[in-house]
N, CA, C and O atoms as a GROMACS GRO file, in nm:
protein
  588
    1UNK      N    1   1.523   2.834  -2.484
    1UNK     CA    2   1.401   2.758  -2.470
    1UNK      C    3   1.417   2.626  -2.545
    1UNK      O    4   1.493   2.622  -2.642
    2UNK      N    5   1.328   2.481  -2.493
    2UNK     CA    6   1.369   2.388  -2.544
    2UNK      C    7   1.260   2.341  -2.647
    2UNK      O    8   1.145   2.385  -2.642
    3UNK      N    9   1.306   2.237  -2.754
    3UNK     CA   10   1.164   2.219  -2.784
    3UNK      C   11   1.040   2.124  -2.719
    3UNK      O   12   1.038   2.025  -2.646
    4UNK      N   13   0.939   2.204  -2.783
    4UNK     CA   14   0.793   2.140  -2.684
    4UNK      C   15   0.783   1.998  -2.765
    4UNK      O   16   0.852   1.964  -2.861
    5UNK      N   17   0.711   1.947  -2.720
    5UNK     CA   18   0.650   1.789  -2.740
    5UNK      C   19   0.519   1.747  -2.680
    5UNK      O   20   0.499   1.777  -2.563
    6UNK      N   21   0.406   1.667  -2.762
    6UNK     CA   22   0.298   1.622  -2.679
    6UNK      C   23   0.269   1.459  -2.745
    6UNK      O   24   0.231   1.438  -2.861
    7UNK      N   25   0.292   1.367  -2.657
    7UNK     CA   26   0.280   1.257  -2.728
    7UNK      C   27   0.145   1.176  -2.656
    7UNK      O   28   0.128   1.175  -2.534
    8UNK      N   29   0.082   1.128  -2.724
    8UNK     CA   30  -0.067   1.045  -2.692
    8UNK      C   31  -0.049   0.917  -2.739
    8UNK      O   32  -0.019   0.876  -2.851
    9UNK      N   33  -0.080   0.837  -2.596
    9UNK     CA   34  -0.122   0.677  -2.671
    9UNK      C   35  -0.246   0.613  -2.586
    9UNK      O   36  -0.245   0.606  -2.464
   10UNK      N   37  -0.333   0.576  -2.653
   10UNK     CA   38  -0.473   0.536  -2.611
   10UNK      C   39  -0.463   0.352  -2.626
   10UNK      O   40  -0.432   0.302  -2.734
   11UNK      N   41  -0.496   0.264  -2.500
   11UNK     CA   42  -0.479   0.152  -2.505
   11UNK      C   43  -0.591   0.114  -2.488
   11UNK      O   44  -0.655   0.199  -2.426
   12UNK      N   45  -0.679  -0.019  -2.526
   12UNK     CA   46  -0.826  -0.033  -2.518
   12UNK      C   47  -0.807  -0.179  -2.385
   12UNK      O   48  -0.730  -0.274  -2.394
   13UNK      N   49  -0.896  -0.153  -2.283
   13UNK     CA   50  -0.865  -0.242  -2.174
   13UNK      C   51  -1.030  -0.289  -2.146
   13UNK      O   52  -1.133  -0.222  -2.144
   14UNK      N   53  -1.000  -0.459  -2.125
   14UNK     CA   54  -1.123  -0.540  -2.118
   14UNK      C   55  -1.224  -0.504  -1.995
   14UNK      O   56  -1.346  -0.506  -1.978
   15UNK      N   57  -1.082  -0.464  -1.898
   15UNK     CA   58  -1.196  -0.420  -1.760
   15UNK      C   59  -1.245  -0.284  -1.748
   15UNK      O   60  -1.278  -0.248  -1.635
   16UNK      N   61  -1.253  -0.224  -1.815
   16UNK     CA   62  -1.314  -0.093  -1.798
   16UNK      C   63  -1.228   0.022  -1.750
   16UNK      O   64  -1.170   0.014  -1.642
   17UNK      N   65  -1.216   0.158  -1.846
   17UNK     CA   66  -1.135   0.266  -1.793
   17UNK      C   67  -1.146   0.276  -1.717
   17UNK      O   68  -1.039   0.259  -1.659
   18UNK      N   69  -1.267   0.313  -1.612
   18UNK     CA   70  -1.298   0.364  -1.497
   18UNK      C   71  -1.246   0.296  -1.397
   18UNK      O   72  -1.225   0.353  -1.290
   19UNK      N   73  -1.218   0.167  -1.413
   19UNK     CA   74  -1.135   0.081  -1.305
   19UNK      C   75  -0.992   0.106  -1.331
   19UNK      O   76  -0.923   0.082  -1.232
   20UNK      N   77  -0.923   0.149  -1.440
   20UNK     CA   78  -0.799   0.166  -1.429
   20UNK      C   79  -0.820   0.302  -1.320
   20UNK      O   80  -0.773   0.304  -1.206
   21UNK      N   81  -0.896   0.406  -1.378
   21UNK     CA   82  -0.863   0.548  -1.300
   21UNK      C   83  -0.919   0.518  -1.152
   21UNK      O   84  -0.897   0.609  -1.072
   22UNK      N   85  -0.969   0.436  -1.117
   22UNK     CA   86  -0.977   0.453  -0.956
   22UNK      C   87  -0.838   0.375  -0.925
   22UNK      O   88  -0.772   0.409  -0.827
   23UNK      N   89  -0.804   0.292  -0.991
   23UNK     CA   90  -0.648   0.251  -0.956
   23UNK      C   91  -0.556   0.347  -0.882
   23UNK      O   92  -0.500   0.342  -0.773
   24UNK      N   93  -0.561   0.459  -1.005
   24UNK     CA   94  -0.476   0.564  -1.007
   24UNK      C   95  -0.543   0.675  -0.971
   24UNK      O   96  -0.512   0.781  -1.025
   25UNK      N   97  -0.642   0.671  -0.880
   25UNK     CA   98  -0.724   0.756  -0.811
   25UNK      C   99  -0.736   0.735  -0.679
   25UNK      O  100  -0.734   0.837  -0.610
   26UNK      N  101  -0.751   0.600  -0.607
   26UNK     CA  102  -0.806   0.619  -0.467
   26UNK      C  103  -0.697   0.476  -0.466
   26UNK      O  104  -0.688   0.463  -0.344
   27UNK      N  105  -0.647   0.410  -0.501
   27UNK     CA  106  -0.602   0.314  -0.493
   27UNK      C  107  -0.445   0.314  -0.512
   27UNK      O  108  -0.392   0.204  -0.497
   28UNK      N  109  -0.350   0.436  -0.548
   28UNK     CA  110  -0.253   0.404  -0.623
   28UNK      C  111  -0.116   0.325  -0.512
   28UNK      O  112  -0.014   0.272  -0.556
   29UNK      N  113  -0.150   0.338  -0.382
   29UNK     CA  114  -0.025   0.279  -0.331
   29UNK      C  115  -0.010   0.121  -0.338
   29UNK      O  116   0.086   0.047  -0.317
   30UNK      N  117  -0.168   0.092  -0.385
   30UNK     CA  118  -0.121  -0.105  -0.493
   30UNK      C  119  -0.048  -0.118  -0.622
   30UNK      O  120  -0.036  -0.221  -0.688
   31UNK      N  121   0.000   0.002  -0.649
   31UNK     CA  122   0.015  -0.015  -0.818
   31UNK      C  123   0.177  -0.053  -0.813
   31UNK      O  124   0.229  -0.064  -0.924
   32UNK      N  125   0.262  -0.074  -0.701
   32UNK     CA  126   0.405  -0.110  -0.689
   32UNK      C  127   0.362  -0.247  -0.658
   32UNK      O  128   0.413  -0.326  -0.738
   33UNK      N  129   0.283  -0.307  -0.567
   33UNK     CA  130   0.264  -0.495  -0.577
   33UNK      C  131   0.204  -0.521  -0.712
   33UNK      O  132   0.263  -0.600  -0.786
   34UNK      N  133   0.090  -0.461  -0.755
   34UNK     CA  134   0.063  -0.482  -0.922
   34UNK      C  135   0.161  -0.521  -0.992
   34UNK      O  136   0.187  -0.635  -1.030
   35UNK      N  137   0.215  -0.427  -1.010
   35UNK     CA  138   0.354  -0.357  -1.120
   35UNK      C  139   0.515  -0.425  -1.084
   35UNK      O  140   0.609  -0.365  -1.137
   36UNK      N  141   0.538  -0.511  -1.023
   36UNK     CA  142   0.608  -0.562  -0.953
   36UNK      C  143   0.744  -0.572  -1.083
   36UNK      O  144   0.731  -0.637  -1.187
   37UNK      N  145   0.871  -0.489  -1.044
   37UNK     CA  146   0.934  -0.508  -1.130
   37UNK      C  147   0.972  -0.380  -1.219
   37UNK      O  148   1.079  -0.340  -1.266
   38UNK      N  149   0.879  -0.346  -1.222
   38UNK     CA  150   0.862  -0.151  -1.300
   38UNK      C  151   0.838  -0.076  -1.195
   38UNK      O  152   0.913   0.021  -1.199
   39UNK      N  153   0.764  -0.074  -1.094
   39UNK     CA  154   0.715   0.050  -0.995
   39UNK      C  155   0.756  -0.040  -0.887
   39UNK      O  156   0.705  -0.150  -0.863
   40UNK      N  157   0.885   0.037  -0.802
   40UNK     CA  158   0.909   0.014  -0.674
   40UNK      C  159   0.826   0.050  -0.560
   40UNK      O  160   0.781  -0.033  -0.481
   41UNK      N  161   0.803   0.196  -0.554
   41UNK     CA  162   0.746   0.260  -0.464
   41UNK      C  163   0.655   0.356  -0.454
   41UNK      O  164   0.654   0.431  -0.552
   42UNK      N  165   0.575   0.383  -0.367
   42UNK     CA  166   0.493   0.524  -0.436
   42UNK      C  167   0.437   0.566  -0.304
   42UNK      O  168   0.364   0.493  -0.236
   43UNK      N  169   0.470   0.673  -0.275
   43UNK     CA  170   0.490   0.792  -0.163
   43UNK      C  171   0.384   0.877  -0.171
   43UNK      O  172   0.367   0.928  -0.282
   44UNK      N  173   0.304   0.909  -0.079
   44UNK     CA  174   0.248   1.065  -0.075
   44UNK      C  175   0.295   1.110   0.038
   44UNK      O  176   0.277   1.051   0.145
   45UNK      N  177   0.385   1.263   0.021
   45UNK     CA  178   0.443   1.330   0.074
   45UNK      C  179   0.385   1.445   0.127
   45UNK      O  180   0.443   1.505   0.217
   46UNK      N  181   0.248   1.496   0.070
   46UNK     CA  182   0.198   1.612   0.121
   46UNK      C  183   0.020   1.540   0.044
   46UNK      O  184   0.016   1.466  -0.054
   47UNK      N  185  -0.111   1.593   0.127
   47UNK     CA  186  -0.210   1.549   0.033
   47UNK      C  187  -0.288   1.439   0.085
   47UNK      O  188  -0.410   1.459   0.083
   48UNK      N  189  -0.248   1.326   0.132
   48UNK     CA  190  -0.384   1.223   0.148
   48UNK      C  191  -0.360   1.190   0.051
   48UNK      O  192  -0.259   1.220  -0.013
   49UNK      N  193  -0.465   1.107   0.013
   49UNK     CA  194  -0.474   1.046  -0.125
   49UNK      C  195  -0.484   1.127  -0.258
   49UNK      O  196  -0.508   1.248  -0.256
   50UNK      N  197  -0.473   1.080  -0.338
   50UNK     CA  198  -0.434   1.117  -0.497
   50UNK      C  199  -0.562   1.253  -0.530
   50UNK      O  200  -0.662   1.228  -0.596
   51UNK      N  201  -0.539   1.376  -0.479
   51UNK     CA  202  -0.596   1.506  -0.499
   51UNK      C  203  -0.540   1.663  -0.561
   51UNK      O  204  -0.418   1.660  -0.544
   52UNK      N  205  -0.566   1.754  -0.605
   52UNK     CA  206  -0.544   1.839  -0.638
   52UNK      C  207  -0.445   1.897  -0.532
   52UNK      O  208  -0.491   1.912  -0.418
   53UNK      N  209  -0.278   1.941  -0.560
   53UNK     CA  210  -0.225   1.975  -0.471
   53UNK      C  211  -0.137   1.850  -0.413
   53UNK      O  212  -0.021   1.890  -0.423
   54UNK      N  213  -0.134   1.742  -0.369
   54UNK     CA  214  -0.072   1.631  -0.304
   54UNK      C  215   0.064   1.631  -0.431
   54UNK      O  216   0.074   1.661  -0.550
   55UNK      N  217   0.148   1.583  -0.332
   55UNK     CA  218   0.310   1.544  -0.412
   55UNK      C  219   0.270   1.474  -0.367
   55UNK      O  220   0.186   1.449  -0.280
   56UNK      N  221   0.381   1.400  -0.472
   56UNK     CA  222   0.319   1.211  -0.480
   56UNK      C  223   0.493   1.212  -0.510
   56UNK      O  224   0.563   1.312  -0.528
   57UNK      N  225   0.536   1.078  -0.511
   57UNK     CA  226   0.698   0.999  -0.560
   57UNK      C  227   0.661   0.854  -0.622
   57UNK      O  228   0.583   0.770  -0.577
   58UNK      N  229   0.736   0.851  -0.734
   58UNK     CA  230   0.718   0.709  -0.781
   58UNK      C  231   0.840   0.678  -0.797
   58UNK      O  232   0.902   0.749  -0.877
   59UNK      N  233   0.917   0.562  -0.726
   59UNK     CA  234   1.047   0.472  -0.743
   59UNK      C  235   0.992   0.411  -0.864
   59UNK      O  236   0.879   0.362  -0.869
   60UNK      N  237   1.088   0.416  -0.976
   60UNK     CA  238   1.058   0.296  -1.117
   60UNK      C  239   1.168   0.249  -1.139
   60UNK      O  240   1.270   0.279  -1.077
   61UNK      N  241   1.158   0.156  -1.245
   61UNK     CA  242   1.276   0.074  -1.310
   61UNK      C  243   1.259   0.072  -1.460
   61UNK      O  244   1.182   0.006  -1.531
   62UNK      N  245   1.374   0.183  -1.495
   62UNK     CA  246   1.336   0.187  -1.611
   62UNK      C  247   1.470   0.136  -1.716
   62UNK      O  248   1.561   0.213  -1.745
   63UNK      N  249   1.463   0.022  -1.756
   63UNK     CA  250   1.576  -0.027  -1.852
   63UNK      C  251   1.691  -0.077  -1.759
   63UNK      O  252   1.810  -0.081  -1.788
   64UNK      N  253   1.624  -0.121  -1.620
   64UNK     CA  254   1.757  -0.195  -1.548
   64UNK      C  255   1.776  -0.097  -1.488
   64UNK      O  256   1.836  -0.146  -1.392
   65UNK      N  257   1.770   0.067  -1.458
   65UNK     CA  258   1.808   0.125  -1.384
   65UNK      C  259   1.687   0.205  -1.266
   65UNK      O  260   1.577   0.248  -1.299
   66UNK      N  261   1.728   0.207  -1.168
   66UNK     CA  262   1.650   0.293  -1.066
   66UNK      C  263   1.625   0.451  -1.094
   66UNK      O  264   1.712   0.538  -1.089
   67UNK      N  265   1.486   0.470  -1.126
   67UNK     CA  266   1.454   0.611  -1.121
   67UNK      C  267   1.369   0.647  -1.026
   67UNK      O  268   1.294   0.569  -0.967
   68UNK      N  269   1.380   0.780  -1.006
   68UNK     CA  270   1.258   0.857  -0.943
   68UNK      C  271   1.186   0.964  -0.997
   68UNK      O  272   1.264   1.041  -1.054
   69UNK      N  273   1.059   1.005  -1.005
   69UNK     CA  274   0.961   1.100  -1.058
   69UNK      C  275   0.868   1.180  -0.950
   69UNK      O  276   0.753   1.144  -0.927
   70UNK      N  277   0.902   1.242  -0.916
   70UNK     CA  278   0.854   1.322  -0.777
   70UNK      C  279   0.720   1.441  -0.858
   70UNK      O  280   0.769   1.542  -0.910
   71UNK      N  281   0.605   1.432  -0.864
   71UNK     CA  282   0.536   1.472  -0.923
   71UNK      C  283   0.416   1.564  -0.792
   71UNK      O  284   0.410   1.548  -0.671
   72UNK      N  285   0.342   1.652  -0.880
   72UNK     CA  286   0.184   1.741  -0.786
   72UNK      C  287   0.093   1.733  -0.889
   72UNK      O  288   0.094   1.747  -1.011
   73UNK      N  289  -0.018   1.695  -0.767
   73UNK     CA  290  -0.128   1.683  -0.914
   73UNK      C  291  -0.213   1.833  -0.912
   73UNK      O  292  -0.276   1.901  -0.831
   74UNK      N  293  -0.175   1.838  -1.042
   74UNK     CA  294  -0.238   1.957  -1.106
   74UNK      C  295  -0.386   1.946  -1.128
   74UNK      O  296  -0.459   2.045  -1.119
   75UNK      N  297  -0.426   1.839  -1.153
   75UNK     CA  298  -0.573   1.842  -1.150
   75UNK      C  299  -0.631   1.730  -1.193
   75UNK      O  300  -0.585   1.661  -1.284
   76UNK      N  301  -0.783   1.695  -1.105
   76UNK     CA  302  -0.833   1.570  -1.112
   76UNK      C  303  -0.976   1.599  -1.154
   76UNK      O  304  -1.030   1.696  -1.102
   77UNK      N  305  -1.022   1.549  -1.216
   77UNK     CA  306  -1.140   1.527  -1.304
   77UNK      C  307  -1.254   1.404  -1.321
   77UNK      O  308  -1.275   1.344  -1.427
   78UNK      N  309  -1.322   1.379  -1.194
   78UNK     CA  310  -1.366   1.280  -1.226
   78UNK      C  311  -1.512   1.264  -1.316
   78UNK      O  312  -1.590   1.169  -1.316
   79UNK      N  313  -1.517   1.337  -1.360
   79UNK     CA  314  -1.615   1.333  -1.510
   79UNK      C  315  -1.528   1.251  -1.588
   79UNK      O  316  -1.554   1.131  -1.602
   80UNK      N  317  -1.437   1.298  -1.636
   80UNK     CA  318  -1.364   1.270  -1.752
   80UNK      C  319  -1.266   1.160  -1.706
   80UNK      O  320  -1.197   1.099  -1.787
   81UNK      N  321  -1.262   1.137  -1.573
   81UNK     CA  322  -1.216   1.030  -1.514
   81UNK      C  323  -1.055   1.102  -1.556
   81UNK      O  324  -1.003   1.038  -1.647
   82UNK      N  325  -0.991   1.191  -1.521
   82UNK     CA  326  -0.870   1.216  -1.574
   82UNK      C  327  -0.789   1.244  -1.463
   82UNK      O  328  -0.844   1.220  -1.356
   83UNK      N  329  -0.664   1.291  -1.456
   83UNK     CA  330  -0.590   1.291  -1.349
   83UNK      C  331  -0.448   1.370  -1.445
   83UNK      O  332  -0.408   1.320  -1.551
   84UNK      N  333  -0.393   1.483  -1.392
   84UNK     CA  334  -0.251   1.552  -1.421
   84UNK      C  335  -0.164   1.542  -1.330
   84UNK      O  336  -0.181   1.558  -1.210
   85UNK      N  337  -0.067   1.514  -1.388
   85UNK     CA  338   0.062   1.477  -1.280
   85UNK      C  339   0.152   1.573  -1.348
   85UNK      O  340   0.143   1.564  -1.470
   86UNK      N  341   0.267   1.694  -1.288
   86UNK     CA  342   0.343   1.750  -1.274
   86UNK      C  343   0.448   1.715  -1.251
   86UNK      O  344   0.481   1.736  -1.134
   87UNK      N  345   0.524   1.669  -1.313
   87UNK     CA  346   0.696   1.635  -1.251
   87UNK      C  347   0.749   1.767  -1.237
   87UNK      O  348   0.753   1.850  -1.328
   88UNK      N  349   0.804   1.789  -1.077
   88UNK     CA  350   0.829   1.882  -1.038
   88UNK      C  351   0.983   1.850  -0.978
   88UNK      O  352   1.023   1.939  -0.903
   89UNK      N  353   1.082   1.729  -1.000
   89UNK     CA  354   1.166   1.625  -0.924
   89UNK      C  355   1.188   1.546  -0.983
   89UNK      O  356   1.102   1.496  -1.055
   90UNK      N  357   1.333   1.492  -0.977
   90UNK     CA  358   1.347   1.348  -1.010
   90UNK      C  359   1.438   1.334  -1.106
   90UNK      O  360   1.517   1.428  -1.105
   91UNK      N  361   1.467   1.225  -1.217
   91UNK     CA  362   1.534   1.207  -1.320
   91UNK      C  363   1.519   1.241  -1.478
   91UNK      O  364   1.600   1.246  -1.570
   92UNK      N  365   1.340   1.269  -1.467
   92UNK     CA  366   1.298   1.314  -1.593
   92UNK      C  367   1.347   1.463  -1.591
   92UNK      O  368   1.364   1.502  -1.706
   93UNK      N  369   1.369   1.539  -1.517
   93UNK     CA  370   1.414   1.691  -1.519
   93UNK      C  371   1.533   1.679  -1.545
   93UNK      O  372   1.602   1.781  -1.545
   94UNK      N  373   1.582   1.571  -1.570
   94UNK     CA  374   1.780   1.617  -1.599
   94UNK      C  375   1.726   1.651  -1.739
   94UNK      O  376   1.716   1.770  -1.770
   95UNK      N  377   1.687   1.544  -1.834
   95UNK     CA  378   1.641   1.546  -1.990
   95UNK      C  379   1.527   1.673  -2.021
   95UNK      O  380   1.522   1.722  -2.133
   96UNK      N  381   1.443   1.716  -1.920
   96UNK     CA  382   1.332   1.771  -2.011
   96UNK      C  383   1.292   1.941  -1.892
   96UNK      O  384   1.309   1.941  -1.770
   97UNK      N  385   1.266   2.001  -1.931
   97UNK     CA  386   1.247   2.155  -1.881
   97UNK      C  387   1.156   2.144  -1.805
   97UNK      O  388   1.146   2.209  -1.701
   98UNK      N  389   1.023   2.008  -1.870
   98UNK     CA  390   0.903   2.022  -1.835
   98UNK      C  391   0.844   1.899  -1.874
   98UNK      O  392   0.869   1.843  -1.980
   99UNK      N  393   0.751   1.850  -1.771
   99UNK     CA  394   0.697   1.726  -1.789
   99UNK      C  395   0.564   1.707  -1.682
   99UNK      O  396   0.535   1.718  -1.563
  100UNK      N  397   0.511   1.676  -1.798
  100UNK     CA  398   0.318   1.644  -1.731
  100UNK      C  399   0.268   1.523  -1.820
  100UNK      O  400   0.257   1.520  -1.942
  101UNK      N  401   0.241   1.426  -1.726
  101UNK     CA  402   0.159   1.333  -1.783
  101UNK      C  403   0.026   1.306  -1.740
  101UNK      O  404   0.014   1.264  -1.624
  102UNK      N  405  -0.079   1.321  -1.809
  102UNK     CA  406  -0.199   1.352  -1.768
  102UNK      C  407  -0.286   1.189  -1.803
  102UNK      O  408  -0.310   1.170  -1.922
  103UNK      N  409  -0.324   1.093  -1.718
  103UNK     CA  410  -0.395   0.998  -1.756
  103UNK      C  411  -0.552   1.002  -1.756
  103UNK      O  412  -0.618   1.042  -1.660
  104UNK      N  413  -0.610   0.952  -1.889
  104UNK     CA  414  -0.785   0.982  -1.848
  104UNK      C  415  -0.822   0.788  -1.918
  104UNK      O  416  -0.753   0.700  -1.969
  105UNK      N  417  -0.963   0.807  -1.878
  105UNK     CA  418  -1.025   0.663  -1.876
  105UNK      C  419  -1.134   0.752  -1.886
  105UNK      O  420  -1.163   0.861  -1.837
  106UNK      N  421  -1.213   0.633  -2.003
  106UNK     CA  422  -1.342   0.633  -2.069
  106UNK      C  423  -1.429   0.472  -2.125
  106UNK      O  424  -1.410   0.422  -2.236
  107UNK      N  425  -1.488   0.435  -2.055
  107UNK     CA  426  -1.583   0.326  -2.153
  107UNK      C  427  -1.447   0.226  -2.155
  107UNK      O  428  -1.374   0.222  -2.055
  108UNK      N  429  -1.422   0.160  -2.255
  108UNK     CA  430  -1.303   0.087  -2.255
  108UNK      C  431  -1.175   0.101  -2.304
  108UNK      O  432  -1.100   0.023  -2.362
  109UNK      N  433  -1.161   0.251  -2.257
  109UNK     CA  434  -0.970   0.291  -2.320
  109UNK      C  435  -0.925   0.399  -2.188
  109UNK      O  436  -0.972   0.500  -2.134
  110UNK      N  437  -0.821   0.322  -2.175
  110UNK     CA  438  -0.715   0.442  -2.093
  110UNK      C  439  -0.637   0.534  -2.200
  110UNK      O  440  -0.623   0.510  -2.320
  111UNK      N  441  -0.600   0.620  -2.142
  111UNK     CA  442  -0.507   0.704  -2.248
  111UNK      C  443  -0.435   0.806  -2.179
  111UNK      O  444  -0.473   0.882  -2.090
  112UNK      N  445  -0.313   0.794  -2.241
  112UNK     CA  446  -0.170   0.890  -2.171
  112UNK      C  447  -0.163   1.005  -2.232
  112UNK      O  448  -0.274   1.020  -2.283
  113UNK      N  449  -0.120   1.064  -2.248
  113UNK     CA  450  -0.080   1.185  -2.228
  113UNK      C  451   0.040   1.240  -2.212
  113UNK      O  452   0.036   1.299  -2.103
  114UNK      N  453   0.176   1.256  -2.278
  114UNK     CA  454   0.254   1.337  -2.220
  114UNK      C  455   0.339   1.503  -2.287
  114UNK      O  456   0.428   1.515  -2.371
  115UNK      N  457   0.287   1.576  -2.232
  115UNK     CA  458   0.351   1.699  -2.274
  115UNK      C  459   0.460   1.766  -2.202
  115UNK      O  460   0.450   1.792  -2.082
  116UNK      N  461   0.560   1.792  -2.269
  116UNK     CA  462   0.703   1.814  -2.222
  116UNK      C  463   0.787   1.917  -2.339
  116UNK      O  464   0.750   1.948  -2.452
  117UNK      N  465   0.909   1.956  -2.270
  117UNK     CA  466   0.970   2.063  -2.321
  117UNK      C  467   1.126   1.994  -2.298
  117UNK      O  468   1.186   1.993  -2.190
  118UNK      N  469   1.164   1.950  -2.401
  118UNK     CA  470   1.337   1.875  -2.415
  118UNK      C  471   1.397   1.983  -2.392
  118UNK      O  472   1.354   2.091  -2.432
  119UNK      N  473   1.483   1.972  -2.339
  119UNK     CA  474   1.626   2.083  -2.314
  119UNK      C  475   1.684   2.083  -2.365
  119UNK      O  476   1.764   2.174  -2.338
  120UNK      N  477   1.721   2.006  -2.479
  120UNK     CA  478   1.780   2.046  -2.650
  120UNK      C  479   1.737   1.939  -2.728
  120UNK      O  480   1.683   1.831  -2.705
  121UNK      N  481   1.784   2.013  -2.848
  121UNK     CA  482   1.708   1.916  -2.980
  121UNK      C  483   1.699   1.798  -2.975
  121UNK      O  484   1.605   1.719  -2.987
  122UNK      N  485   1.858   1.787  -2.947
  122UNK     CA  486   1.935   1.671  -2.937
  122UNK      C  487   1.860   1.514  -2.816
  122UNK      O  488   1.873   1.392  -2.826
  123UNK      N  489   1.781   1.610  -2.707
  123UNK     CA  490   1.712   1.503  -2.618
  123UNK      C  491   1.605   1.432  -2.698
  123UNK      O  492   1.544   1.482  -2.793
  124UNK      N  493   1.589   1.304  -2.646
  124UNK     CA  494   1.525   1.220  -2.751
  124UNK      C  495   1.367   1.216  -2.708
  124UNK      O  496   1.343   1.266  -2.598
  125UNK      N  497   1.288   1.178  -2.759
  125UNK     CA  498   1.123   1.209  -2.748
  125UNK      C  499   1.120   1.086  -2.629
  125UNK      O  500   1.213   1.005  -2.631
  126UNK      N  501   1.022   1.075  -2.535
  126UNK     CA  502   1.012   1.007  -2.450
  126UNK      C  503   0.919   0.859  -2.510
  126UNK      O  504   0.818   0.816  -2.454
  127UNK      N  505   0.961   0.817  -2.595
  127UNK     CA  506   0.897   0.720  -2.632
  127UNK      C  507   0.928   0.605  -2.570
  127UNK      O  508   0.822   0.544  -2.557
  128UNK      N  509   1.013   0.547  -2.526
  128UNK     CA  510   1.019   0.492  -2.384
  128UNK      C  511   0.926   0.469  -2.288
  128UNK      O  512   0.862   0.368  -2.260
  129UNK      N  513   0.928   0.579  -2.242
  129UNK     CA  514   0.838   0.610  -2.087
  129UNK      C  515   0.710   0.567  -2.138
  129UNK      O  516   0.638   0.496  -2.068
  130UNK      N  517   0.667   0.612  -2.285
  130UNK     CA  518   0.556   0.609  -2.335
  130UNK      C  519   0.516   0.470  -2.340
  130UNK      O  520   0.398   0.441  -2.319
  131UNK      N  521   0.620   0.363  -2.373
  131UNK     CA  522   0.600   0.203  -2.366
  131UNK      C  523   0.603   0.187  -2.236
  131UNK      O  524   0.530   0.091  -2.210
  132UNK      N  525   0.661   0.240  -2.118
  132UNK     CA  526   0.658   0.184  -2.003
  132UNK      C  527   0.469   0.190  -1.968
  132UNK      O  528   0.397   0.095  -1.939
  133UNK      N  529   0.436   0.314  -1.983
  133UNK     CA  530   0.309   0.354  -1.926
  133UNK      C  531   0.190   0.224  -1.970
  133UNK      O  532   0.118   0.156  -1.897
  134UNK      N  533   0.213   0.225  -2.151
  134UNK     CA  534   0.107   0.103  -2.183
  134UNK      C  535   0.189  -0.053  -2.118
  134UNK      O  536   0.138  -0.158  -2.157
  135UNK      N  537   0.287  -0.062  -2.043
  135UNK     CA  538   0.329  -0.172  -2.045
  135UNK      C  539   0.228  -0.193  -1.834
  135UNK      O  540   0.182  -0.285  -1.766
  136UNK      N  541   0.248  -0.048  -1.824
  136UNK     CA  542   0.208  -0.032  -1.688
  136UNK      C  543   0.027  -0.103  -1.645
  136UNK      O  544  -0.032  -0.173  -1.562
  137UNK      N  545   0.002  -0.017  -1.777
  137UNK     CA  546  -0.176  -0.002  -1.801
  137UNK      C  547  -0.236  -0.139  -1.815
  137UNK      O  548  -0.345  -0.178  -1.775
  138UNK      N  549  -0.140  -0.205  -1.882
  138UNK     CA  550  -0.160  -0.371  -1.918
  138UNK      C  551  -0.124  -0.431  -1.775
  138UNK      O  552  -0.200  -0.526  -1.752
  139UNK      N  553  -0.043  -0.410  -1.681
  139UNK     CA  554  -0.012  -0.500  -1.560
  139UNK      C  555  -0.147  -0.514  -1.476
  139UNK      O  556  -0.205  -0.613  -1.429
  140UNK      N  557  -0.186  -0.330  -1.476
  140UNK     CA  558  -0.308  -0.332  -1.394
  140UNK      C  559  -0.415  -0.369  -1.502
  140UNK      O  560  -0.520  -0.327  -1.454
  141UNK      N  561  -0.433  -0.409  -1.587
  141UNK     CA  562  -0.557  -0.476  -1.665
  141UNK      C  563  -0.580  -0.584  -1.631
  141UNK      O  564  -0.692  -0.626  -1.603
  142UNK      N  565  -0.435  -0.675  -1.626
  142UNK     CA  566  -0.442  -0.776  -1.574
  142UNK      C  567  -0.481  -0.828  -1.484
  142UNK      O  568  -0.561  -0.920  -1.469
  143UNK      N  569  -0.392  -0.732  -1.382
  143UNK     CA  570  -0.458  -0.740  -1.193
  143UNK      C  571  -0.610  -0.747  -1.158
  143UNK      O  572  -0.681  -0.821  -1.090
  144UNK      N  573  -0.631  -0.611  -1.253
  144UNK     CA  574  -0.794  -0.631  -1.248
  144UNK      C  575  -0.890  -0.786  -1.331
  144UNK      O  576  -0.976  -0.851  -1.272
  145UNK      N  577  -0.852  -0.808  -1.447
  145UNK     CA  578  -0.914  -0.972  -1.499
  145UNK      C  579  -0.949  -1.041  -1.385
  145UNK      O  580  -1.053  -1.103  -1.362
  146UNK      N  581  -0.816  -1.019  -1.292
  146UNK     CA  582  -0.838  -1.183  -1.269
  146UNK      C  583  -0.888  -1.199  -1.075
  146UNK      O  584  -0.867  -1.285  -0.990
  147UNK      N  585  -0.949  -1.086  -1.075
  147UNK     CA  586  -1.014  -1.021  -0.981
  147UNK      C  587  -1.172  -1.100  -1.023
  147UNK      O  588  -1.274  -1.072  -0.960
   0.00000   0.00000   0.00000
């Protein structure tokens, strides 16, 4: 068994959580023209739009190189404005046993979420991904401003 991990970072955004999570709720196949540069592509493969059950694919660029994250959402919450994504695929499964990143929006903060299980000690904490996400959250803050 590998060890577990849960890392949280909460970013405070001028346009309102709730506009990030419909981003990433009813909107997400804009978030590759948004994101232009980090998010190539984004697929729903089974599902309609962003629901309980739907596989989803995200092409990224992470550090100059091409990844993929083939994820199911485990569950959507729109009280809490939240959303679970399952990596079930992809490049994060070479490094980690297990990976869920769960995004929620409130009033004026988005916040990540990621809980995961390294496949040895030795794999390094995803703090990375963790800068990609607030680097992500900020593209679409932007997008939205100037709307």
């Amino acid at each position: 068994m590998g060890v577990k991990g849960k890392l949280i970072v909460s970013i405070e955004v001028k346009c309102g959580g709730h506009l990030i999570h419909d981003i990433f709720h009813t909107n997400t196949h804009h978030i590759p023209n948004i994101c232009r540069g980090k998010i190539n592509d984004f697929e729903i493969h089974e599902g309609g739009v962003v629901k309980i059950g739907s596989i989803v694919s995200w092409k990224y660029n992470d550090d100059g190189k091409d990844k993929i994250a083939k994820q199911v959402i485990e569950a959507v919450d729109p009280q809490k404005k939240s959303i679970t994504w399952k990596v079930i695929g992809g490049d994060l499964l070479e490094l980690y046993n297990s990976f869920t990143a769960i995004t929620s929006c409130d009033h004026q903060w988005t916040t990540w979420t990621f809980v995961y299980e390294k496949k040895t000690e030795e794999t390094p904490e995803p703090l990375v991904l963790l800068g990609f996400a607030v680097d992500l959250t900020k593209d679409i803050e932007g997008h939205l401003l100037k709307k």
